[in-house]
N, C-alpha and C positions, 0 to 999 in steps of 0.2 A: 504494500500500500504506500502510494506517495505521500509527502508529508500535506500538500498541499488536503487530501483528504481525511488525513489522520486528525488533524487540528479539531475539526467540527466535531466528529466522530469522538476525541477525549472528551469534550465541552458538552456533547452531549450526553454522556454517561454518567460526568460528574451533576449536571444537573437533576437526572433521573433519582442520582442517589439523596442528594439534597432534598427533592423531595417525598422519597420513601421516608430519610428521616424525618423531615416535619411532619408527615401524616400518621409514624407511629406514637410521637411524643403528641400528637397536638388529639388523638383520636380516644387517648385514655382518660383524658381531662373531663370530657364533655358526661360521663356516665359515673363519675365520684361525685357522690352527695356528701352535704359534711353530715357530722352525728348532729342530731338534735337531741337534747335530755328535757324531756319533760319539768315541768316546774314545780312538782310536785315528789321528783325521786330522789332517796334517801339511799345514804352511806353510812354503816357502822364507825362506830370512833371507840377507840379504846384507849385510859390513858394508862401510860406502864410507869406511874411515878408511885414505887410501893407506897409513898407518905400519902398518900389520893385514899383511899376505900382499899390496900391492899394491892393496889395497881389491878384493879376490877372495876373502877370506873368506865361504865360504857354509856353510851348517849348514841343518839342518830345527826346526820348534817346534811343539810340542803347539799344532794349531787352536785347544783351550779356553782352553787359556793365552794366547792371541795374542790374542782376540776381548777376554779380561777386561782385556788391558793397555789394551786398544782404548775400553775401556767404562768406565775407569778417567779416563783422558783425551778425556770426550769432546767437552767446555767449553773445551779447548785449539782453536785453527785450527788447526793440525794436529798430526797424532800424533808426539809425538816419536821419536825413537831407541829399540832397544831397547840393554841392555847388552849388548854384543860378549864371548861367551865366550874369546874370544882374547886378546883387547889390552883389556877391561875398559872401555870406552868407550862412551857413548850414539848408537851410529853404525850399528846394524843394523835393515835396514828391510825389509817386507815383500818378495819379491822372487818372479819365475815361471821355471818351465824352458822355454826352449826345445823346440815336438815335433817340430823339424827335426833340429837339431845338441847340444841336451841343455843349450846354454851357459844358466848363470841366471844372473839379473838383473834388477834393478830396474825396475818401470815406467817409461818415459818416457826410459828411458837413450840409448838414438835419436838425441834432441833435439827439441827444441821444435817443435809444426806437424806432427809427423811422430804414427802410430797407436801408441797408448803400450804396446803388445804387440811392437813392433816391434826383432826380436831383432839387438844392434850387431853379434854376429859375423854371422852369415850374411845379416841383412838381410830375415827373413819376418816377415812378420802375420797371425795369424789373421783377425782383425780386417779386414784390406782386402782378403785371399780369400776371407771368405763376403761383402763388399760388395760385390765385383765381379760372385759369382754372382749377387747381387740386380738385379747393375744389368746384364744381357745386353748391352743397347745401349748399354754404353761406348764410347769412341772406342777403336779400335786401330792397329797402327801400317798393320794392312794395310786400311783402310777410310780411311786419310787421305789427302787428295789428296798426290800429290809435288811440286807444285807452287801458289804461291797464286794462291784466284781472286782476278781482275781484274774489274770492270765495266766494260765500253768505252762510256762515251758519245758516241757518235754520233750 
């Protein structure tokens, strides 16, 4: 191919691509909705300052409110405290109910390694019941051998 055709020919390739890519970037935009939260949804708060009620201080907060404190510090590594309407301290943090035994509490309360849903009083997870039903062919206690195998070489 002469150069005098090749020119066009790059010019136009490069443009085709140009516009592949605006069409990918500009096509996903148009079908993201933002979330809307209702004005009426609530978020657990727990505060963990023992001097509070034992650090069993729990209360509910406006979701909008939670989210702007949230959005407020979002340049922080992590979200501080919120003020404890009890004992006036920076010590109350997002927290879930239990839908076994109702207890609420702080993600991760458990301890470490363990599924951060994982409720300290009664000891359920949602989280490791729907992975269990994911995973059918878990080990169980009644599929395990009673005894270990050996390989005999002989």
């Amino acid at each position: 191919m002469d150069a005098a055709k090749k020119k066009p020919v790059m010019i136009g390739i490069i443009v085709v691509c140009f516009g592949a890519a605006a069409f990918i970037t500009f096509r996903g935009r148009g079908g993201v909705k933002p979330v809307v939260i209702p004005e009426d949804a609530t978020v657990w708060m727990k505060c963990v300052n023992l001097k509070c009620n034992g650090g069993n201080t729990v209360y509910e907060m406006n979701l909008r409110e939670y989210r702007a404190f949230q959005d407020e510090h979002v340049a922080d590594d992590t979200t501080p405290g919120l003020i404890c309407p009890k004992c006036g301290k920076p010590s109350a943090f997002e927290a879930m109910k239990c839908p076994k035994c109702g207890n609420i509490f702080v993600a991760g309360e458990s301890g470490r390694g363990d599924f951060p849903d994982r409720c300290p009083k009664c000891k359920y997870s949602a989280r490791e019941e729907a992975k269990g039903k994911d995973q059918p062919d878990k080990p169980s206690k009644e599929n395990k051998p009673s005894k270990p195998v050996v390989d005999e070489l002989e």
